[in-house]
C-alpha positions as CSV (number, residue, x, y, z in Angstrom):
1,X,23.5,-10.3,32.2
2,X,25.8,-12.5,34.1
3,X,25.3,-16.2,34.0
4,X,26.9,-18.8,36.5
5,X,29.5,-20.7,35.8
6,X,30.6,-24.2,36.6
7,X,34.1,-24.7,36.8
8,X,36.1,-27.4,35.0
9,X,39.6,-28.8,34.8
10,X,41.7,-28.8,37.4
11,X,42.5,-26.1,39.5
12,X,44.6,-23.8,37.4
13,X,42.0,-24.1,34.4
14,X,39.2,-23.5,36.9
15,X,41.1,-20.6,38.7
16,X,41.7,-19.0,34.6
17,X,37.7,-19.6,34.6
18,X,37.4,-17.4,37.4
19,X,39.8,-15.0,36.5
20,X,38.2,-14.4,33.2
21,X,34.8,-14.3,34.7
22,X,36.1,-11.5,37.4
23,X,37.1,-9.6,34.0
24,X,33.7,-9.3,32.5
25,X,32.7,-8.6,35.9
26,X,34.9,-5.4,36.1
27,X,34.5,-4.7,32.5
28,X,33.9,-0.3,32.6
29,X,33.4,-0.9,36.2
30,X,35.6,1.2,38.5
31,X,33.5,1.1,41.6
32,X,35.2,-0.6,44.4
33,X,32.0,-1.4,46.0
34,X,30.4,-2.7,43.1
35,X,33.0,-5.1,42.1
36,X,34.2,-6.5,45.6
37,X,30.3,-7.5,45.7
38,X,30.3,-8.9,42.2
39,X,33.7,-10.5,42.7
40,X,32.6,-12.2,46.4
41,X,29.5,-13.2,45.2
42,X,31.3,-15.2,41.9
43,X,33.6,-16.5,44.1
44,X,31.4,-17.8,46.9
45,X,28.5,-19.3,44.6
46,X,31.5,-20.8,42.2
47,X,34.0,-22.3,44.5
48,X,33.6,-25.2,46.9
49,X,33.4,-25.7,50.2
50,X,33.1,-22.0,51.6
51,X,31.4,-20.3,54.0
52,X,32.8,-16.6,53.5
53,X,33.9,-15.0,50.8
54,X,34.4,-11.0,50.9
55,X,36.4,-7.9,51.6
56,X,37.4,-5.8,54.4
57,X,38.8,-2.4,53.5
58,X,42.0,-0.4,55.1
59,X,40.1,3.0,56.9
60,X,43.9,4.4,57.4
61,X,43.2,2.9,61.2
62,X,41.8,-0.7,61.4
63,X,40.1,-3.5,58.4
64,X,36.5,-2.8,58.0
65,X,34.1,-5.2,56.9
66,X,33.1,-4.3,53.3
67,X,30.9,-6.7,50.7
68,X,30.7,-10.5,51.3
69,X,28.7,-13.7,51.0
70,X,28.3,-15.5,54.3
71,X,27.2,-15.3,57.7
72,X,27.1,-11.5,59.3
73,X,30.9,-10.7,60.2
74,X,33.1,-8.7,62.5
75,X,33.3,-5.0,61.4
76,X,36.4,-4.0,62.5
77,X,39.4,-6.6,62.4
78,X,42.9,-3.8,64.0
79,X,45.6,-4.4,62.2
80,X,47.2,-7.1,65.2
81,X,44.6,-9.7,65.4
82,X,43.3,-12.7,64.0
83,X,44.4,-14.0,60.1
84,X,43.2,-10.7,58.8
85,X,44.9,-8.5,60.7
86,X,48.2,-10.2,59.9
87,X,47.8,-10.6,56.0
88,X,47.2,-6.9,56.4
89,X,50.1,-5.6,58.7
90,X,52.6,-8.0,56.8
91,X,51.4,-7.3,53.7
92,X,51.6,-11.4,52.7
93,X,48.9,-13.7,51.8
94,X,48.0,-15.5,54.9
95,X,47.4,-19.5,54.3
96,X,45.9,-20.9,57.3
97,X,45.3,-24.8,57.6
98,X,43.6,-24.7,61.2
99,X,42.3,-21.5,62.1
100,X,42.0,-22.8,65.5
101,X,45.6,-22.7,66.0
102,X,46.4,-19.2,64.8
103,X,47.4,-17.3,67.2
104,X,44.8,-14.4,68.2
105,X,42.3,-15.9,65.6
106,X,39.0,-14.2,65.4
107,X,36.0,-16.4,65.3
108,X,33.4,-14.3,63.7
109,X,31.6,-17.8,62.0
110,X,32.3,-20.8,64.6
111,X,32.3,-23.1,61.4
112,X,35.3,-22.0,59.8
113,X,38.3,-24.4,59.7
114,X,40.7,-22.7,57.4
115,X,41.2,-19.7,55.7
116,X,42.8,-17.9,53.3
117,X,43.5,-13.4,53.2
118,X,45.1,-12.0,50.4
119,X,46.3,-8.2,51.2
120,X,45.0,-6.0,48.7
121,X,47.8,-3.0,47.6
122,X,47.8,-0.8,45.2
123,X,51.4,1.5,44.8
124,X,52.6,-0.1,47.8
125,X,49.9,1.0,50.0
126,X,47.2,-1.2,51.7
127,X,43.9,-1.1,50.7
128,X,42.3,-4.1,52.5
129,X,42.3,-7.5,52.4
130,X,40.2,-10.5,50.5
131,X,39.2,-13.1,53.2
132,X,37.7,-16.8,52.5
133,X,37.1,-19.2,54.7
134,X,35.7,-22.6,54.8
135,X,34.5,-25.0,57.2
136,X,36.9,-27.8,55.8
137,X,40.2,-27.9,57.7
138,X,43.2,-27.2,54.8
139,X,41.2,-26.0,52.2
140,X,43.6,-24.0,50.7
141,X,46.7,-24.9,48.7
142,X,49.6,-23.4,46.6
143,X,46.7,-23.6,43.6
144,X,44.3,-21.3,45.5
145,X,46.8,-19.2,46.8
146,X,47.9,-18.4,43.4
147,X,44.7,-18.5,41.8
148,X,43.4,-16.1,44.4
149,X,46.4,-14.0,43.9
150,X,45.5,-13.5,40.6
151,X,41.8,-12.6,41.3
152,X,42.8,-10.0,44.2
153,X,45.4,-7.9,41.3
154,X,42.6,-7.5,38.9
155,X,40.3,-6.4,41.5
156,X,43.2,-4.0,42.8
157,X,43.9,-3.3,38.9
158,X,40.1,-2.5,38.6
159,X,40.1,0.5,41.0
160,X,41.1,4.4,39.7
């Protein structure tokens, strides 16, 4: 049994909150599907201020949409479009303040302001991406980014 948690602390303390929580999570889990469900649901019902949280996974051809928490989403994000498709292709955590002014942005929820993809790889190769958004413009800062970092190697260090 998994009970919610409420973070505390400032960001670092609550991102180690999350991080150990994503542990039990994936505790003699190896499931890919399994845990990105777990891990978008604790993030989305534990951070603030989002309105997507979930995975899209590398097919060897394009991102496909894979679990998340939030309104229905694209499907298939190629590799050369929106914030996505570029976290993907360069293989760098994407940290968008305005998602309006991203180039060749996809708006698969109208709401979202800001957003944040980090590029899931695991020896060197792509295996998707983890994508949050929210509907606050700059959301996301250095603390996330890292914090989020964090999160997306022990879901990557979770697979077989």
């Amino acid at each position: 049994m998994f009970n919610p948690i409420t973070l505390a602390g400032q960001k670092p303390d609550q991102y180690a909150q999350l991080l150990a929580s994503a542990r039990q999570l994936f505790h003699g889990e190896q499931n890919h599907i399994a845990n990105a469900a777990n891990l978008s649901a604790l993030l989305f019902n534990s951070l603030p201020d989002l309105n997507w949280a979930g995975f899209y996974f590398f097919d060897g051809k394009e991102l496909v949409v894979g679990p998340f928490q939030g309104l229905p989403a694209c499907v298939r994000i190629p590799l050369d479009k929106g914030v996505c498709g570029a976290a993907a292709s360069q293989r760098q955590t994407q940290r968008i303040d305005d998602v309006h002014a991203f180039p060749g942005h996809i708006a698969c929820d109208a709401a979202s302001r800001s957003e944040i993809v980090i590029p899931l790889l695991k020896d060197g190769t792509l295996i998707g991406v983890l994508d949050i958004d929210s509907p606050l413009p700059a959301r996301f800062d250095a603390d996330d980014q890292r914090g989020l970092e964090a999160i997306a190697a022990l879901f990557v260090q979770s697979l077989p």
